[in-house]
N, C-alpha and C positions, 0 to 999 in steps of 0.2 A: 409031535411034541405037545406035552401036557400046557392047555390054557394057564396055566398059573406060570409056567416058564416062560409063555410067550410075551405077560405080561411086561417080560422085562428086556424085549427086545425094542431098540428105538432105530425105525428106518428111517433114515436122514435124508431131504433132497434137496437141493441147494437152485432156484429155478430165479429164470429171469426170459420174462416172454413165454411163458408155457400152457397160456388160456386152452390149445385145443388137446393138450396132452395130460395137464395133471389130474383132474375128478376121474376120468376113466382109469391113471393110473394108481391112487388110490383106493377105489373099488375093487382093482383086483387083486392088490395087495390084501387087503379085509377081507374080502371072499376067501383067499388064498391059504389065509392063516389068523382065523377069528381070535382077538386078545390080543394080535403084534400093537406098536404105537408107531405113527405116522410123524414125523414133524418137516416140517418145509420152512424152509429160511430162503424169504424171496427180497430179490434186491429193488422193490419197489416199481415191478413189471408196468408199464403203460398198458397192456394189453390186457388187463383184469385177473392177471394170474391169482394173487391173494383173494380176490373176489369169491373166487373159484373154490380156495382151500377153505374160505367160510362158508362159503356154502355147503360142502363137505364137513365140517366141524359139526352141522347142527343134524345131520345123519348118524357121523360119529363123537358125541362131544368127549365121549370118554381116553377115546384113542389118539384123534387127530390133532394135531397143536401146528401154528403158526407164526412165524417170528418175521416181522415185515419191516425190511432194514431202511431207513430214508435217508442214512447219510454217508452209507458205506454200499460199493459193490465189488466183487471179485467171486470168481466159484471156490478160490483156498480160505477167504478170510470165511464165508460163508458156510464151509464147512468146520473149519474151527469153530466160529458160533454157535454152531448146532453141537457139536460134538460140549462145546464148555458149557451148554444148557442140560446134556442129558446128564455130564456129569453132576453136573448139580442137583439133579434127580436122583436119588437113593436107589430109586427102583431097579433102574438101568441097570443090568450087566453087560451087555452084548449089543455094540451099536454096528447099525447097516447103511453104508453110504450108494447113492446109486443114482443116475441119472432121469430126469424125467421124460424122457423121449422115446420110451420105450424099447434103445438100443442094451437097454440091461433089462432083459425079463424078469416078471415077479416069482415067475415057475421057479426059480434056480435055488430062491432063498432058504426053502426048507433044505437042501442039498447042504447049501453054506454053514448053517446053524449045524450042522451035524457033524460036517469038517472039523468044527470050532474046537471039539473035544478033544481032539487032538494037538493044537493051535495055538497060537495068540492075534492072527490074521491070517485068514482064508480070503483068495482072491478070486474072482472069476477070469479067468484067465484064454483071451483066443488063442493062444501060443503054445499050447502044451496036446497034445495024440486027443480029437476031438472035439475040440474047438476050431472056431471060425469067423470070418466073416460075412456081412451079406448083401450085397448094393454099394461096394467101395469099387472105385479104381483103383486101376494099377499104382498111379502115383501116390495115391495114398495109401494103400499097402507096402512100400517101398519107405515111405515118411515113418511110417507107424513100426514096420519093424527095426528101421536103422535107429530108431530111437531108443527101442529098447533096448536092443545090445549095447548103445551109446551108455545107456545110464547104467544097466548093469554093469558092464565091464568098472566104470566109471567108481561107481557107489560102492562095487563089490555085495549086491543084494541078490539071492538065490532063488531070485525067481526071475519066470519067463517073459511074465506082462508087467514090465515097472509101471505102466503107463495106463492100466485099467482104474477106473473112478470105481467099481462094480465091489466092494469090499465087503467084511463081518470083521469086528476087532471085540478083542475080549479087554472089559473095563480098565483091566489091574496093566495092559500094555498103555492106553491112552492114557492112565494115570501118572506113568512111568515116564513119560517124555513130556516137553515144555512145549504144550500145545500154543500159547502166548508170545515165547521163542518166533515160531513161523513166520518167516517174511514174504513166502510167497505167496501173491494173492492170486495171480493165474493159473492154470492146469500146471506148472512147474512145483504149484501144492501138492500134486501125487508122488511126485518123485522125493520131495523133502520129506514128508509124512511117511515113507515108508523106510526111507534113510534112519531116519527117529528109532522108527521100532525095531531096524537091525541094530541098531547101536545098542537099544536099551534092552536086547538081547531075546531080542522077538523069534518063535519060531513059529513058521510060512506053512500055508498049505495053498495047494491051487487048487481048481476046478473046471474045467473046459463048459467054456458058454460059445453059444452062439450069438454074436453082436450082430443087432442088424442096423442097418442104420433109419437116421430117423423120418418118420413118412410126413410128420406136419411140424411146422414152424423152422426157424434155419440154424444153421450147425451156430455156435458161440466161440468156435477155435481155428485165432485170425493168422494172419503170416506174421503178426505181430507177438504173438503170444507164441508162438514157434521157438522165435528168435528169443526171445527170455527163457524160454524149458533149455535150448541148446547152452546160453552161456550161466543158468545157475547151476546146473549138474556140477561141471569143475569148482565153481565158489563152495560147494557142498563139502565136497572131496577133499579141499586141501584148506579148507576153516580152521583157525587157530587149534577151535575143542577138539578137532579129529585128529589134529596131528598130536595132541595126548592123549590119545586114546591106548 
């Protein structure tokens, strides 16, 4: 993809504790695809994660941005964040949400951006002929898929992986739904955010990735946070707006 389009791609990462994971992943994103723009919306890590992203900033000042929240944390509110800063950004067409734990590779993204043309969100998806998992148990293979058929069935969304963070959304859909709306701030942010965009009449593409899981720092998704993805799906489903819809 021509540098001048890459200019206008803004990879999102929403991080909290990710001192030994973000600079490296950064750099490979930059390597990966010289001109993309980096932003990180960190919830005020103890472990020096922001530290990290400025230190990074002054390799990349042009590309890399930082948003270091002090009185808010959730990974939903913090990707809303990021998402209502790039739209404020003219330049933005094409935002990339993604994990910083390296269980979402940077390899994939030129894949995704390519998807997009046909699209309004391209997912990376382990559930569809080619994708995978990598260093999970069985119980959480078992969690992870019952969840998604839960929410599909549920939501009525046509795709396989409700539940992947690993995204690319073209402008003119996040413009189209009420990013502010959003009430959920936990990982049950995925499932509502993609709810949005079937409503607002979003069409899906997937892509099989390989999710590995992550080798430093500890997973953020608690048996607490379970239990709120399980009972917002039905609030989703049977919401005053939906049933005019």
């Amino acid at each position: 993809m021509p540098k001048n389009l890459l200019s206008s791609v803004l990879v999102i990462i929403a991080t909290y504790n990710e001192a030994d994971n973000i600079s490296r992943l950064i750099d490979d994103i930059i390597a990966l695809e010289a001109g993309i723009h980096i932003l990180v919306v960190d919830d005020n890590s103890p472990d020096g994660t922001a530290e990290c992203v400025t230190q990074c900033r002054k390799k990349y000042p042009d590309t890399v941005h930082l948003i270091k929240r002090s009185n808010e944390r959730g990974y939903g509110s913090a990707f809303v964040a990021g998402f209502q800063w790039g739209l404020n950004q003219k330049q933005f067409t094409t935002f990339i949400s993604m994990d910083a734990d390296f269980s979402h590779l940077p390899r994939y993204i030129p894949v995704m951006l390519e998807k997009l043309n046909g699209a309004d969100v391209v997912i990376g998806s382990r559930y569809i002929p080619g994708g995978k998992t990598k260093n999970w148990g069985l119980h959480r293979r078992i969690l992870s898929r019952g969840a998604n058929i839960y929410s599909r069935l549920l939501l009525h969304i046509p795709v396989n992986d409700c539940t992947s963070g690993f995204r690319c959304y073209r402008r003119s859909i996040l413009e189209n739904i009420n990013l502010s709306g959003i009430t959920s701030n936990g990982y049950s942010f995925l499932e509502e955010i993609l709810y949005n965009c079937r409503r607002a009449g979003a069409l899906f593409q997937e892509i099989p990735i390989e999710f590995i899981d992550r080798t430093y720092g500890t997973s953020k998704l608690s048996k607490k946070e379970i239990f709120k993805a399980i009972l917002k799906v039905p609030k989703l489903r049977f919401s005053v707006s939906d049933k005019k819809q």
